[in-house]
C-alpha positions in Angstrom: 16.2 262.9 56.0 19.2 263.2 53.4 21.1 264.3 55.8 20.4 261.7 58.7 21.4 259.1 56.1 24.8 261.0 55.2 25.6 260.6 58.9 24.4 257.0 59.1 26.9 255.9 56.1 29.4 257.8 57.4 29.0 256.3 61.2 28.9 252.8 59.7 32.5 250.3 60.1 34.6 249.0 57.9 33.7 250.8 54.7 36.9 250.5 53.2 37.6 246.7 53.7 34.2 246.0 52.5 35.0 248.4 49.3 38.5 246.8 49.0 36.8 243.4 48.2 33.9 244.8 46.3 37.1 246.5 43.9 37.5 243.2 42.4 34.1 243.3 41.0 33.2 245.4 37.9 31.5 248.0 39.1 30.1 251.1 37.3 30.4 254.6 37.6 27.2 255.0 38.8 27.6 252.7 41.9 31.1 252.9 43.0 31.0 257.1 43.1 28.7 256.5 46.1 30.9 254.4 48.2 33.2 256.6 49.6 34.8 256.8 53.1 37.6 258.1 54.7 41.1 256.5 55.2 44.5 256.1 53.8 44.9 254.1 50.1 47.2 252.8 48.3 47.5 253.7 45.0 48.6 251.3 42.5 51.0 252.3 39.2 52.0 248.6 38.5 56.0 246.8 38.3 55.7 246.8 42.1 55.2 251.0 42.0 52.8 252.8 44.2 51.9 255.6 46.8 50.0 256.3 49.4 47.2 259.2 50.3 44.5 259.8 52.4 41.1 259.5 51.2 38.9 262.6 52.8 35.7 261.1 51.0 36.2 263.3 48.1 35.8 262.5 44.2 39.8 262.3 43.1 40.5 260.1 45.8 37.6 258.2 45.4 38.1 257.6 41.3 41.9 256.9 42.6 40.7 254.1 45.1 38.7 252.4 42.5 39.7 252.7 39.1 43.4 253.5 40.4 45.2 256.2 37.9 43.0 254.7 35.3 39.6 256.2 37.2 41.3 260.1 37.0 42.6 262.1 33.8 43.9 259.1 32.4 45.1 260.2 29.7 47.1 263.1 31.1 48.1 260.6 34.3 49.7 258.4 31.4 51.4 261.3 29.4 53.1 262.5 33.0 53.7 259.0 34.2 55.9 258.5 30.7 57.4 262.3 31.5 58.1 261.6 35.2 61.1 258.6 34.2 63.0 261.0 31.8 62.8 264.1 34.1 65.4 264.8 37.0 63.5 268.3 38.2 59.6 268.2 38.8 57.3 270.9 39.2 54.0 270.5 40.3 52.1 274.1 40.5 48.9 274.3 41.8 49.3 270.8 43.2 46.1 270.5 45.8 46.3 267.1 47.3 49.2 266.1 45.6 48.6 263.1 43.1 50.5 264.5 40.6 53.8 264.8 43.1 53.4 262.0 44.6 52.8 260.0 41.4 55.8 261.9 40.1 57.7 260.4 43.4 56.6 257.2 42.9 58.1 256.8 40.1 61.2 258.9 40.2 62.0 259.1 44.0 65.9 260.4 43.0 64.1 263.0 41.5 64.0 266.9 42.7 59.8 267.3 43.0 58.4 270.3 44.1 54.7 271.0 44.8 53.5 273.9 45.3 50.0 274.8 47.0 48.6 278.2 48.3 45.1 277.2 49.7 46.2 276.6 53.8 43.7 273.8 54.7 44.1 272.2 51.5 48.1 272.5 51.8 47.8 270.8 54.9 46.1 267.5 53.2 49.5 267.8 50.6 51.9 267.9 53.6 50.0 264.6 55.2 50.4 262.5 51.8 53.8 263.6 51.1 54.5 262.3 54.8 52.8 259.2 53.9 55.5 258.5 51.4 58.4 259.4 53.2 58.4 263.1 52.3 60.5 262.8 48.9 58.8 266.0 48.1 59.7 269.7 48.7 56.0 271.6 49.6 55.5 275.2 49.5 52.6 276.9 50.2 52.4 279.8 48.0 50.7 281.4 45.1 52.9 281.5 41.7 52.6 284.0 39.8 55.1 287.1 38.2 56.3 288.4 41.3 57.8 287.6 45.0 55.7 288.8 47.8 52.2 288.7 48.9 49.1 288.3 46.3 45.4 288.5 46.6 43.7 284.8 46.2 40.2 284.0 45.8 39.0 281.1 47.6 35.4 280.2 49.3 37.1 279.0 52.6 33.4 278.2 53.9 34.1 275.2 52.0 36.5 272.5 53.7 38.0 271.6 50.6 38.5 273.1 47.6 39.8 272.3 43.7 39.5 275.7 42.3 40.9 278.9 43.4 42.2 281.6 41.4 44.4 284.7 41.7 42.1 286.2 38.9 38.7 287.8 40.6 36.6 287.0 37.2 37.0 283.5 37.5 34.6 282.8 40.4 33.0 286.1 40.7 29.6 284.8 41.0 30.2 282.3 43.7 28.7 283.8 46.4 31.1 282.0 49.2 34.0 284.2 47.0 36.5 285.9 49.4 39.6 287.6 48.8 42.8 286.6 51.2 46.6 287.4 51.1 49.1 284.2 50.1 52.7 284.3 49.6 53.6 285.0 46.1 56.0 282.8 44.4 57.9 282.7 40.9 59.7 279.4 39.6 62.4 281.5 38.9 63.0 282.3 42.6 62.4 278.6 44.0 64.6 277.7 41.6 67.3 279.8 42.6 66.9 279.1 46.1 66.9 275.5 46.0 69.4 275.9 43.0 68.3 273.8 40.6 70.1 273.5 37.5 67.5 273.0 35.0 63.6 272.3 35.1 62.5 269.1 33.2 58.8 268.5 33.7 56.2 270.9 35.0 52.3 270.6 35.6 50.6 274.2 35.8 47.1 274.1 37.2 46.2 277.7 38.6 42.6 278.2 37.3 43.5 281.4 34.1 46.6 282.6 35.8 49.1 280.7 34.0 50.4 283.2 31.5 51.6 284.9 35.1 53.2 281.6 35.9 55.1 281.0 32.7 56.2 285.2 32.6 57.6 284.6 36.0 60.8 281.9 34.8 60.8 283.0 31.0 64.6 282.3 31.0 64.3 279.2 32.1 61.6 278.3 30.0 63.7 279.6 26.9 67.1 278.0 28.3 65.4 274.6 29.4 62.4 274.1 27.4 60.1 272.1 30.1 57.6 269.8 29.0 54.6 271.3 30.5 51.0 269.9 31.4 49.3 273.3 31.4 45.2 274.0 31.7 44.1 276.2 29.8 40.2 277.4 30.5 39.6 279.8 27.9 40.7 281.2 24.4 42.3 284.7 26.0 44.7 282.0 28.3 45.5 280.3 25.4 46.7 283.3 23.4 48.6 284.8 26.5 50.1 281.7 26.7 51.3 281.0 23.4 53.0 284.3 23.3 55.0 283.2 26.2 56.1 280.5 24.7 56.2 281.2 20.9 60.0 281.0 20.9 60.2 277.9 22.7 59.9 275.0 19.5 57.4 273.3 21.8 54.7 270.7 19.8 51.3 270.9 20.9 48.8 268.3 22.3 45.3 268.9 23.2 44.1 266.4 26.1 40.8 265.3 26.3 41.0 262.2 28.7 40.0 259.5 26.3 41.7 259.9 23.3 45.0 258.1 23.1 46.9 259.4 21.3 46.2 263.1 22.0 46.1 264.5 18.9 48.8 267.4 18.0 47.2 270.5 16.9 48.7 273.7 15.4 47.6 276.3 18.0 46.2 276.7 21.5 42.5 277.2 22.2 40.4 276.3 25.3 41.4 272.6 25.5 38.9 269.6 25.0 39.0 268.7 28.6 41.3 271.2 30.4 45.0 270.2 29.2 47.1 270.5 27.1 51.0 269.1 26.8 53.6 271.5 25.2 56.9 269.6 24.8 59.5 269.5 22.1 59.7 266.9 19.4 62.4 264.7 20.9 60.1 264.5 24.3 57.1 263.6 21.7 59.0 260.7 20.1 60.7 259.8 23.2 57.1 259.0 25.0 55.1 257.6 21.4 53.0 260.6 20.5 55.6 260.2 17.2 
């Protein structure tokens, strides 16, 4: 029966110009993450700013279509939105879908953006929104990690899409849809030097444990640009890997939980609140009003 009606709602017409109109109306949680549908959105930013995506029916894109970037990470969507207009190079590692590029694109479109993806199917969606907007983005499908080559991810491909994949074995190993395939391996430093960029500004890292690999793979660059960087962080041992990488770095620390606003500074890493964390120096802190 569930599954009857899941093909009913999906067969029935004009879902989103009904749920275009029915946006004007407050609706909660509770209803609105029901009424989903497949198409391309808009997504506004205000002053006039926006991009498009499509909407496969799945949760970001749905919170996007409703609440806009106030209905996902808010609080880490407004901290990279104030980022995005002071940075010239953007990273975006571990970039799925894409909102954070294209948001990032939106707003800066003189910008160099780079996303970078390593799940195929789920790289494709990326590649489709970027087009969307007029592909202001450069997309690479790769894993990034220490070293150029070819690395062992773990996905569950039985699963059409996908927000979590790891290089790391551990962090799914008791998914039972867990298989191992071979990506192209990426570092920062090396797409850097082959699209010669002079200097990184801004960087989101979201690779599910593996970002002490990520950071270890352009430590000159970190320690010659200092990068603002919107970094997950899962777990206490990340946390400690990572502030070794970065412990000569001068970067201030903000523990993101989504809600609060201001983040509040801490002294040291840990498993964040709600995933992320922003590491920037004190002049990018004042410059955005977290000082």
């Amino acid at each position: 029966m569930k599954k009857t009606l899941k093909r009913l709602y999906r067969s029935l017409p004009f879902k989103q110009s009904v749920f275009s109109g029915l946006r004007l109306l407050p609706l909660p949680t509770s209803v609105y993450q029901h009424l989903h549908f497949e198409g391309v959105i808009r997504v506004r930013l205000g002053k006039g700013r926006s991009f498009l995506m499509r909407h496969h029916g799945y949760m970001i894109e749905n919170e996007l279509f409703w609440r806009g970037i106030q209905g996902w990470e808010k609080v880490s969507l407004e901290l990279w939105t104030r980022l995005c207009r002071r940075s010239d190079t953007i990273f975006d590692v571990g970039a799925n879908t894409g909102v954070y590029a294209l948001l990032a694109q939106a707003l800066r479109p003189e910008a160099t953006i780079i996303a970078v993806e390593p799940v195929e199917r789920v790289f494709l969606k990326l590649e489709e929104n970027i087009g969307l907007n007029g592909k202001g983005v450069i997309a690479i499908r790769a894993a990034v990690t220490d070293q150029e080559g070819e690395v062992t991810l773990y996905d569950t491909p039985a699963r059409e899409h996908v927000l979590s994949v790891s290089l790391n074995k551990e962090f799914m190993r008791n998914d039972p849809l867990l298989q191992a395939t071979t990506v192209p391996a990426r570092t920062i430093a090396g797409i850097a030097a082959e699209h010669r960029l002079e200097r990184i500004d801004l960087m989101k890292i979201d690779v599910e444990t593996h970002e002490p690999e990520v950071l270890a793979g352009f430590r000159e660059i970190l320690l010659r640009d200092k990068p603002s960087l919107l970094i997950e962080i899962l777990n206490d041992e990340v946390a400690k890997r990572v502030e070794e990488q970065i412990k000569d770095v001068g970067y201030l620390y903000y523990n993101i939980d989504d809600v609060t606003w201001p983040p509040p500074r801490v002294a040291t890493l840990t498993r964040s609140g709600h995933f992320n964390f922003l590491l920037c120096q004190p002049e990018v802190a004042r410059s955005i009003g977290l000082v």
